[in-house]
C-alpha positions, 0 to 999 in steps of 0.5 A: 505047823499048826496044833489042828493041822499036826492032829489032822495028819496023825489020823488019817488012818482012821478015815473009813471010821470017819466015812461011818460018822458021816453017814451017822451024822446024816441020818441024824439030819434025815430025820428032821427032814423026813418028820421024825424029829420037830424044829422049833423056832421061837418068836425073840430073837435068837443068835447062834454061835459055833462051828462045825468041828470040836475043839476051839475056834473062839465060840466063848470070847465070841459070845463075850463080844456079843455080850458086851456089844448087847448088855447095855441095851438088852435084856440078855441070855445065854443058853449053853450045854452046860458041858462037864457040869455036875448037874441035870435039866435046866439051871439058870445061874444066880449068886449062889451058883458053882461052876460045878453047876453050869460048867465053866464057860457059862460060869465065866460069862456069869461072873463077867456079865452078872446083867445077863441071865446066864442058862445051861440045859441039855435041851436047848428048847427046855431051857428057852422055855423055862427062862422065857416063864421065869423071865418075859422081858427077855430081848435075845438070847445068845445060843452058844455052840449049837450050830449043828442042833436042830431041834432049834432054829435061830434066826441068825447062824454065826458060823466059826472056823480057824484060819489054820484048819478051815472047815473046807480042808477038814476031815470028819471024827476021828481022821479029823475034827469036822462033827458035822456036815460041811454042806451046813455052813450055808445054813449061816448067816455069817461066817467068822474066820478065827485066829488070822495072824494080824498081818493078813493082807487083802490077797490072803483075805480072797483066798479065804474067800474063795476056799469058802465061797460063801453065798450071796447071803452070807458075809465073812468076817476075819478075826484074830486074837487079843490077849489082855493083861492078866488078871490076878484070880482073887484080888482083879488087880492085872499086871504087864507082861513086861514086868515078868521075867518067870511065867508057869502056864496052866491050861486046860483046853483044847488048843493051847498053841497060840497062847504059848506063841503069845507068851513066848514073843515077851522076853520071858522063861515060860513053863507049860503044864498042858491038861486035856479041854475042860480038865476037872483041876484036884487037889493033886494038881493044885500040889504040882502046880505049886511045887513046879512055881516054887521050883522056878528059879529067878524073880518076877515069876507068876502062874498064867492060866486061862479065864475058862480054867480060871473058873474051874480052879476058884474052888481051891482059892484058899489052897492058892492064898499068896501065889501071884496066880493070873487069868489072861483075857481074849477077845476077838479083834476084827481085821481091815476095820469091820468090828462096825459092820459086824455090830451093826449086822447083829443090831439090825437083826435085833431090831428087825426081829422085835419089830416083826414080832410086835407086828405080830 
């Protein structure tokens, strides 16, 4: 059984507290549609990565997709909450800027992508506009996890959901993870299906399908993971797995599941050391860490962590000076060859989106 379906089951008991959040969530959407609240959609091509649940159905490799399929040709920019940062308004990312700033999803995709302008701000509308008077060449910008805000209108709505816990059979906060309504999936544009085992076959891929039922304008997609080889934090040299024989797991996110099933299908002795999503790492921390590596027996040992919780453990770099410490990669991997059809959806929108524009 999956980590969301084990949640999911645990707290049904809370379901008349979940009755109440809907009714919240409700009212909240009620307010645009009655006036109370404005919509603003601007002119430049927006993209919206999320979902309708919390916790981790690929919203970040997702954007990194995006940008590495863009940043060649575009002038790109992210704008993300900025969740757990230290800091207040908007902070558009530069060589100076601390993940304590910005947060570590979006420090990750600066340090990734120094080509693309990188912003975090509370208000997703404040941030567009003040990256827009900083810097007018900008082509698109890629809104990351703002599905459920309506303050802002995107022209394309990349809709994410977990092949194991699909937002059809999902139930509100707290019974279950849904944070908006299910009914606002048709606001999407596409809807990706995320961590599909790699052997899904064409009769699973129409179940999916038909528990969906997408309208006539919306395309589903389904992706399953890729892990890379790890990356050593401090020097970017990588190593293969199959030189490793002892492997200590750091993690801090959401859902840890499919990385230790990744792990475990090497031949390897694997530790785990789980925090909760998005844990601000200490000085404590870093002392268990290394007393748990050094208590490992055997050779060929090294510490894997992931690149998000990377970004937040640079900050005790020198603490970590000679520890084999690595950051694994993922990205989505597009089952039944549709990676093409993908891209091309998001170039076209792109392409048609600044030719209305200049039309204008």
């Amino acid at each position: 059984m999956s980590f969301s379906n084990i949640i999911k089951r645990k707290n049904k008991l809370l379901l008349p507290f979940s009755w109440v959040y809907k009714a919240g969530v409700v009212l909240h959407h009620k307010f645009y549609e009655w006036g109370l609240k404005q919509t603003e959609k601007p002119a430049l091509p927006l993209i919206c990565v999320g979902n309708l649940a919390v916790g981790g159905t690929g919203k970040t490799p997702m954007v990194e997709y995006l940008l590495r399929l863009l940043t060649p040709n575009y002038k790109v920019a992210t704008i993300s909450r900025g969740y757990k940062r230290k800091s207040k308004g908007v902070v558009i990312a530069n060589d100076e800027t601390r993940f304590t700033e910005i947060g570590d999803e979006p420090m990750q995709f600066h340090t990734k992508f120094p080509q693309a302008k990188i912003v975090v701000g509370e208000k997703r509308i404040n941030a567009i506009n003040e990256l827009m008077q900083q810097f007018p060449a900008t082509d698109v910008i890629i809104l990351d996890d703002a599905f459920q805000h309506k303050a802002v209108q995107a022209g394309l709505n990349i809709l994410l959901t977990e092949y194991d816990n699909l937002f059809t059979n999902d139930y509100y906060l707290p019974a279950g993870q849904l944070r908006d309504l299910k009914g606002n999936y048709k606001k999407a544009d596409i809807i990706i299906v995320t961590k599909c085992p790699e052997t899904l076959t064409m009769d699973e891929k129409h179940q999916l399908r038909h528990q969906i039922k997408p309208l006539n304008h919306q395309t589903i997609y389904y992706t399953s993971i890729r892990y890379g080889e790890p990356v050593h934090i401090s020097t970017n040299i990588s190593t293969h797995l199959t030189s490793v024989k002892n492997v200590l797991l750091i993690t801090g996110i959401a859902n840890p599941e499919p990385l230790i099933a990744y792990l475990k299908r090497h031949d390897i002795s694997l530790k785990v050391n789980s925090f909760a999503d998005h844990h601000q790492f200490n000085q404590s921390d870093i002392n268990h860490l290394k007393k748990s590596f050094h208590n490992i027996n055997g050779d060929n040992k090294i510490i894997i962590t992931t690149e998000k919780d990377a970004m937040r453990f640079k900050q005790f770099q020198s603490g970590l000076e000679g520890l084999p410490f690595f950051a694994i990669p993922i990205e989505h991997n597009f089952l039944f060859n549709e990676a093409q059809s993908f891209n091309d959806k998001i170039l076209l929108f792109i392409k048609n989106k600044n030719n209305y524009a200049k039309e204008k």
